[in-house]
C-alpha positions as CSV (number, residue, x, y, z in Angstrom):
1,X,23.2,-53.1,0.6
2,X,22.4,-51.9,-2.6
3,X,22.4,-48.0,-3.9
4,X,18.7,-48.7,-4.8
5,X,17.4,-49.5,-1.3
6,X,19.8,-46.5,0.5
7,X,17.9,-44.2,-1.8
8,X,14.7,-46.0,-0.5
9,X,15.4,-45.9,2.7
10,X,16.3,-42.5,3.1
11,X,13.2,-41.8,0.7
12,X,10.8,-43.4,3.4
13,X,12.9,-41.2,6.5
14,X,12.3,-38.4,4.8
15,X,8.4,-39.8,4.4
16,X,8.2,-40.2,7.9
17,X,10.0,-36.9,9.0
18,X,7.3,-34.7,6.8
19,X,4.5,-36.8,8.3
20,X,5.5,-36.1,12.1
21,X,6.3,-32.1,11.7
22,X,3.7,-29.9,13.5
23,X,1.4,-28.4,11.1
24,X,-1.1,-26.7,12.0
25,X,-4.4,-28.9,10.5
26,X,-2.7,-30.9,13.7
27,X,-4.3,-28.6,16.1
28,X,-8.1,-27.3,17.5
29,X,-8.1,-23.8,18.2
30,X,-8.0,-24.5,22.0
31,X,-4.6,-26.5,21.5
32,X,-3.4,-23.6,19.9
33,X,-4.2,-21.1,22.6
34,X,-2.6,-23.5,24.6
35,X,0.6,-24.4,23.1
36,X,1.2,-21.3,21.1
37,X,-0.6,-18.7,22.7
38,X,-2.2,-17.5,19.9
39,X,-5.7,-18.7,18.0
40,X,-6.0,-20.5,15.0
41,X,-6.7,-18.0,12.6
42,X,-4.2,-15.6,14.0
43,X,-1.2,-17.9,13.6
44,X,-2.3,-18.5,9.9
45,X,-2.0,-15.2,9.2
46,X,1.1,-14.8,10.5
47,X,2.5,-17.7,8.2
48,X,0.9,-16.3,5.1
49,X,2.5,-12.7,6.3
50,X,6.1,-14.2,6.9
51,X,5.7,-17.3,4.1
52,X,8.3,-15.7,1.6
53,X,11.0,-15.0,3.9
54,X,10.6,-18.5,6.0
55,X,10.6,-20.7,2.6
56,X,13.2,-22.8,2.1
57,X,15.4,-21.6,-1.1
58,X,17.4,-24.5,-1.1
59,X,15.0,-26.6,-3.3
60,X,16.1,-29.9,-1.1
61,X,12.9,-32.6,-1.0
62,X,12.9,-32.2,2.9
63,X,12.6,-28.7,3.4
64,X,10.9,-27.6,6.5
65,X,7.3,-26.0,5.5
66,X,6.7,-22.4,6.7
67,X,3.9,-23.2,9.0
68,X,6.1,-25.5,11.3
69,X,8.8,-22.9,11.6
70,X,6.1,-20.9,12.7
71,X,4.6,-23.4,14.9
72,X,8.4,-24.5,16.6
73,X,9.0,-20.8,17.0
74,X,5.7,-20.1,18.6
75,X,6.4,-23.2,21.0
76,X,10.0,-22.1,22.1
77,X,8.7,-18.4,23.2
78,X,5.8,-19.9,25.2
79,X,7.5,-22.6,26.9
80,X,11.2,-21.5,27.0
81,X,11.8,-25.1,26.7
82,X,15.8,-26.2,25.4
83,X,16.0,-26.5,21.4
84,X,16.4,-30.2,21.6
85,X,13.1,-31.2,23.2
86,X,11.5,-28.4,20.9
87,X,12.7,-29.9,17.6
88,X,12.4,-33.4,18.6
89,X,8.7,-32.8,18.4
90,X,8.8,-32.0,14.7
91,X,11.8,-34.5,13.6
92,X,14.3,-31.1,13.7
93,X,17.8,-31.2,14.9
94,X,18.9,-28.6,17.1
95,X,21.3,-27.0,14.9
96,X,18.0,-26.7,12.5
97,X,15.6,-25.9,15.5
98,X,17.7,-22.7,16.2
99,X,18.1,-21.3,13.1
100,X,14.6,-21.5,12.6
101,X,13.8,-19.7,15.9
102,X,16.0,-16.7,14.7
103,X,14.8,-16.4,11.8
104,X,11.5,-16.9,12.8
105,X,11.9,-13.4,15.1
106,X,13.5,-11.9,12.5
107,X,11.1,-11.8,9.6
108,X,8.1,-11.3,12.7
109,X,10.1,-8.1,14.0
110,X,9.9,-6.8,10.1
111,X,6.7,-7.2,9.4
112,X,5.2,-6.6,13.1
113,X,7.2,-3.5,14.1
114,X,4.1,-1.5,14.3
115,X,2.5,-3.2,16.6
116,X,4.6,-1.0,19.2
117,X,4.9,2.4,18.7
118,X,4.4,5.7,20.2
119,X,1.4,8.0,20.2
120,X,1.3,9.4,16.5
121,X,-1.4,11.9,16.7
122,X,-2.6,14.3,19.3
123,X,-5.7,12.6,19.2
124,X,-4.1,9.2,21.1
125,X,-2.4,11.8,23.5
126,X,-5.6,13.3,24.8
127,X,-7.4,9.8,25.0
128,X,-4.9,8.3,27.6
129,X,-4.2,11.5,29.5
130,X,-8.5,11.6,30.1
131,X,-8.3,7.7,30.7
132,X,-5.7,8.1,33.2
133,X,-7.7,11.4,35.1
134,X,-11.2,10.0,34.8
135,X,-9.3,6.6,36.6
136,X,-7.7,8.0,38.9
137,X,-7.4,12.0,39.1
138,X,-4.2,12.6,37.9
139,X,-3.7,15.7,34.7
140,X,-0.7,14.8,32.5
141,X,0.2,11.4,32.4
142,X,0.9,9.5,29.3
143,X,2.2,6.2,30.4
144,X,4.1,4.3,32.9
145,X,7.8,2.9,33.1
146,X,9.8,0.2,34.6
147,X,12.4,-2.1,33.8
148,X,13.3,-5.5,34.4
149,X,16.0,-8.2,34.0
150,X,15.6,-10.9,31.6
151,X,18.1,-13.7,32.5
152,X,20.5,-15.1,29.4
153,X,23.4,-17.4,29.4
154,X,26.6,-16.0,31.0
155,X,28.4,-13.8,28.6
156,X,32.5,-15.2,28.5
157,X,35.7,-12.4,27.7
158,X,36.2,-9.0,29.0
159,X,31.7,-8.0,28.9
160,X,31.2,-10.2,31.4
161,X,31.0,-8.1,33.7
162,X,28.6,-5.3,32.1
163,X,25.8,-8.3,32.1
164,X,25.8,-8.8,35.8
165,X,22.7,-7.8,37.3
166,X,22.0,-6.6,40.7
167,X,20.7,-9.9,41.4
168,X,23.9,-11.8,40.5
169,X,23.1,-13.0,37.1
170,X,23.6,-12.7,33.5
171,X,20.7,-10.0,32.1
172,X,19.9,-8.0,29.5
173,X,17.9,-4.9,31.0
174,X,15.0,-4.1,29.3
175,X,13.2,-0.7,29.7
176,X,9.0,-0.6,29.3
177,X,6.5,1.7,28.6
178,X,2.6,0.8,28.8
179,X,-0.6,3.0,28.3
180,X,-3.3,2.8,30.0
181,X,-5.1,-0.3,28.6
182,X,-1.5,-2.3,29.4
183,X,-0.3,-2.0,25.8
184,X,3.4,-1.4,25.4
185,X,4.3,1.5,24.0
186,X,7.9,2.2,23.9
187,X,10.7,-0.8,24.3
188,X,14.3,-0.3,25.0
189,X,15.9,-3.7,24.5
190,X,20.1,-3.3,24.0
191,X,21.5,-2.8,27.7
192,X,23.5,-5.4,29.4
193,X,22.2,-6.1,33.1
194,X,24.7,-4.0,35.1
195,X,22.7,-0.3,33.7
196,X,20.4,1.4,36.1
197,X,17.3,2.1,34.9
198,X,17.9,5.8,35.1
199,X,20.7,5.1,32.8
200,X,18.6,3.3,30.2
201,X,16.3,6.0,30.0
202,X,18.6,8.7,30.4
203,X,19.9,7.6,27.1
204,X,16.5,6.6,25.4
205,X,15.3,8.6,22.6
206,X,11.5,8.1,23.7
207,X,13.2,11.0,26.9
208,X,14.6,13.4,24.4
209,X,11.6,13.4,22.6
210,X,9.6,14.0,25.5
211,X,11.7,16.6,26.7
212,X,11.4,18.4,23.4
213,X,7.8,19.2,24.7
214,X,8.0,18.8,28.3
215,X,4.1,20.3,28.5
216,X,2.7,17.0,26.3
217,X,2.9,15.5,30.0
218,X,5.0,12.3,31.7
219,X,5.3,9.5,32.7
220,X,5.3,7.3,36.3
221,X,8.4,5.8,37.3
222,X,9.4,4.8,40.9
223,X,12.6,5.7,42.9
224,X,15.1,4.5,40.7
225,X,14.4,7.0,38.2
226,X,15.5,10.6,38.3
227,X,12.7,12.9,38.7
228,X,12.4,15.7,36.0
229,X,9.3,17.0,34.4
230,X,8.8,14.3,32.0
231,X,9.5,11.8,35.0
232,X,7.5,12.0,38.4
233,X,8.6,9.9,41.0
234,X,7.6,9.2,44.4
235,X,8.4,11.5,47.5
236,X,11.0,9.7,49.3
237,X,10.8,9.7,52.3
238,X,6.6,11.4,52.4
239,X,5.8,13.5,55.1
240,X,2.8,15.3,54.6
241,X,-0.8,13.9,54.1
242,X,-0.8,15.5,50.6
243,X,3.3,13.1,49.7
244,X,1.2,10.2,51.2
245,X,-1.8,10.4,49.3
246,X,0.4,11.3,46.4
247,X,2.7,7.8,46.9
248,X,-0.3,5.8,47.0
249,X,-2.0,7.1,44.1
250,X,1.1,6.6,42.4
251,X,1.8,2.8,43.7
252,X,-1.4,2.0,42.7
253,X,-1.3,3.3,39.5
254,X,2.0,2.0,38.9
255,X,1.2,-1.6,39.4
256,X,-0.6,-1.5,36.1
257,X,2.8,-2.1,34.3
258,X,3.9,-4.5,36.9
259,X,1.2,-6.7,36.1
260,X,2.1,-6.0,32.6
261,X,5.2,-7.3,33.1
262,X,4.3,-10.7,34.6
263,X,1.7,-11.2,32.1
264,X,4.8,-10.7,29.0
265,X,6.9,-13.2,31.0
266,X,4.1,-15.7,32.1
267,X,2.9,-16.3,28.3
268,X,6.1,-16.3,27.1
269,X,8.2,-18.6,29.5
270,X,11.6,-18.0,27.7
271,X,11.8,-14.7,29.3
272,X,11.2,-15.8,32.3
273,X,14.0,-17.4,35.1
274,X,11.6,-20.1,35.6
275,X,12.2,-21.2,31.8
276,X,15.9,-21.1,32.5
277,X,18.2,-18.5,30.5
278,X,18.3,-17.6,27.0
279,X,21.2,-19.6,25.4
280,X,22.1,-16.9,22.9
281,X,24.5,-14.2,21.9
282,X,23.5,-11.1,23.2
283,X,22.5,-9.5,20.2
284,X,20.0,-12.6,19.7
285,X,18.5,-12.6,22.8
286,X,17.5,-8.9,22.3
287,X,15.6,-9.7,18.8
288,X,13.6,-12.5,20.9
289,X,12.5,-10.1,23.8
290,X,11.8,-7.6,21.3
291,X,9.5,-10.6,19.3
292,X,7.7,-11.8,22.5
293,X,6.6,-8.1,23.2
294,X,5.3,-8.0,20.1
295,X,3.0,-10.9,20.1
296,X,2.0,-9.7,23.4
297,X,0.6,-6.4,22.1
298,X,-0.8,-8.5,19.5
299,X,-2.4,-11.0,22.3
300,X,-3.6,-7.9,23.6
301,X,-5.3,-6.5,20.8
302,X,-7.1,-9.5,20.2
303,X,-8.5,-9.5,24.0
304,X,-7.2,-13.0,24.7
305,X,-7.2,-13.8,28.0
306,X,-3.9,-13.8,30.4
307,X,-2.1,-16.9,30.9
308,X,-3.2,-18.2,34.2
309,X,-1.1,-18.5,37.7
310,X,0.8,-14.5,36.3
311,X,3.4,-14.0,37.9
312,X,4.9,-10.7,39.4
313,X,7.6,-9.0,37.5
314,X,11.2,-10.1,39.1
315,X,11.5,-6.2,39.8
316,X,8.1,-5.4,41.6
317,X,9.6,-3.5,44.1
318,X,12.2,-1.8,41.9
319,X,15.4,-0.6,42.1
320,X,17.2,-0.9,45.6
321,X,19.5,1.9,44.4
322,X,17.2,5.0,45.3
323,X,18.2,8.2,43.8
324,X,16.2,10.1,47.0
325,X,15.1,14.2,46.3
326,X,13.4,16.0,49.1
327,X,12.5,19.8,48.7
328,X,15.3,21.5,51.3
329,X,18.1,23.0,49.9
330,X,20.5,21.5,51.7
331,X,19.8,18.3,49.1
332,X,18.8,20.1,46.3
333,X,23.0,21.4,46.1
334,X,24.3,17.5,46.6
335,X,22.7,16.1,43.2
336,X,25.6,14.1,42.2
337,X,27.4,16.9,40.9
338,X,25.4,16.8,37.9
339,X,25.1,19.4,35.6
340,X,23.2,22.6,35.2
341,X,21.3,21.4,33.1
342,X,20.3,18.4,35.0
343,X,20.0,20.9,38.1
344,X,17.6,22.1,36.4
345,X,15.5,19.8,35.2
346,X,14.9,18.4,38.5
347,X,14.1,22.0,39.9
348,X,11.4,21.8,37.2
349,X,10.4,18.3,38.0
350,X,10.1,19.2,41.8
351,X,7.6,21.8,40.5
352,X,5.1,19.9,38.8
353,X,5.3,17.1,41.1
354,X,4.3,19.6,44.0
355,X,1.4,21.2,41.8
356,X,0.2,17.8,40.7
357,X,0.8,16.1,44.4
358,X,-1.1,19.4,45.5
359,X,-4.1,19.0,43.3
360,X,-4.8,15.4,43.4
361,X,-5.0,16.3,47.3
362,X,-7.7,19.0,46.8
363,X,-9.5,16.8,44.5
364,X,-9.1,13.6,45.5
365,X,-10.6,10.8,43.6
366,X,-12.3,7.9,44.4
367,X,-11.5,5.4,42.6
368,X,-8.0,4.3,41.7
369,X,-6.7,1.8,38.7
């Protein structure tokens, strides 16, 4: 076989390859919500936003086009599928399927940062804390907060350990904050599995903030958090008419983020244990969580619908470790030896859980979220 008809051979392969990549002329609308998650027009904006830093600057005649990184990215978060299968559908090998990926989240966590952030103006604070008391009664409350384990491959050396969840598995634990129209609002993505959630937040910069102007108001966590006056947490065990009203209120409230929850991992399998583990470093499968809860806010914003068949967060009930504070003082001196400080805050947190648990009672509310 001659040079000639390698070089013509290999011409046509390539030929072929380019022909069978997904692009997106390939797809309706409706085959877009469905494989990708995201419409049409939305997923060609995101190419022409990211089409610099996904273009090939090798100048090679088969350089993969923008678009299908975009489109084999997309894929991978909302199936969770292995990278094999994924680039096999657009002539890819896996080496090339997960570079793309990475990149892919990347560039989209650049460019897309913004679509979570904090309240910036006073204005957004006043809307959610009247959203929250016209819903359900309750004065103060910015947001609620949970975290849950999302599974990765088992981590080898001396951190294995730190990734063992609770549940037995290699995690990273992510921490989440929601408003009350379910977008997220504050992400902590970096902790291996084996962190309590009280740790997480303990060392989040979204609580010093908060703390910095304790009167802005809180936020809903259950048990596993520490109550303080940023943090209100149910009465464990309730007693009185007025704890129980006040638990259920906040149950029901709380299941917003819950819900939340499910919906991230339902549309975007690869965070869910039902789309196996993340095959990544660490480090990677942080900048992948971090991308999928951006496109959520941004499925959010566009008012798509949720995926169907949601599934509960893995961590519904929460934390079976219970840090438990009831009002005698007897339990008030045996808080884990913790600090003044700490001491403290609690004290204060005990306070405005009593005056808030005391007035949702005297005006209790119809209607809960």
């Amino acid at each position: 076989m001659d040079i000639q008809m390698i070089q013509e051979i290999e011409f046509q392969n390539q030929n072929w390859r380019k022909a069978h990549r997904a692009v997106l002329n390939n797809f309706s609308d409706v085959e877009c919500r469905q494989k990708f998650r995201l419409p049409l027009r939305k997923i060609s904006e995101i190419v022409n936003t990211l089409q610099d830093d996904l273009s090939s600057t090798t100048g090679q005649n088969n350089s993969i086009l923008p678009e299908t990184k975009v489109l084999v990215s997309l894929r991978f978060l909302a199936t969770g599928s292995f990278q094999n299968p994924i680039g096999d559908t657009s002539e890819m090998s896996q080496a090339s399927t997960s570079r793309i990926i990475h990149q892919f989240c990347e560039s989209f966590m650049q460019h897309y940062s913004y679509l979570v952030k904090w309240y910036s103006c006073q204005e957004e604070i006043t809307n959610v804390k009247q959203s929250y008391f016209e819903a359900c009664g309750v004065k103060g409350l910015l947001g609620l907060i949970d975290g849950t384990m999302v599974p990765i491959k088992g981590v080898t050396g001396a951190d294995e350990p730190a990734f063992i969840c609770r549940k037995g598995y290699s995690a990273i634990n992510c921490q989440f904050v929601v408003d009350y129209d379910g977008q997220f609002r504050d992400v902590v993505i970096k902790y291996p599995g084996s962190c309590h959630d009280a740790f997480v937040f303990s060392n989040s910069t979204l609580k010093q903030m908060m703390e910095a102007d304790p009167v802005a108001g809180f936020l809903f966590g259950d048990s596993g958090y520490g109550l303080s006056p940023v943090m209100i947490t149910p009465f464990s065990p309730a007693i009185t008419p007025e704890e129980m009203f006040f638990n259920k209120t906040h149950s029901r409230v709380r299941s917003r983020i819950e819900r939340c929850i499910g919906s991230l991992k339902n549309r975007w399998r690869c965070l869910h244990k039902s789309g196996g583990t993340l095959q990544y470093s660490p480090t990677k499968c942080c900048s992948i969580i971090y991308t999928c809860v951006l496109l959520e806010n941004m499925c959010d914003s566009l008012g798509l619908e949720e995926p169907d068949n949601i599934v509960a967060s893995d961590d519904a009930v929460g934390n079976t470790e219970m840090i438990t504070d009831n009002n005698s003082t007897e339990n008030n001196s045996n808080f884990y030896h913790v600090g003044r400080r700490q001491i403290n805050q609690i004290r204060l947190g005990l306070t405005r859980r009593n005056d808030l648990k005391n007035y949702m009672f005297a005006n209790r509310h119809p209607h809960v979220l």
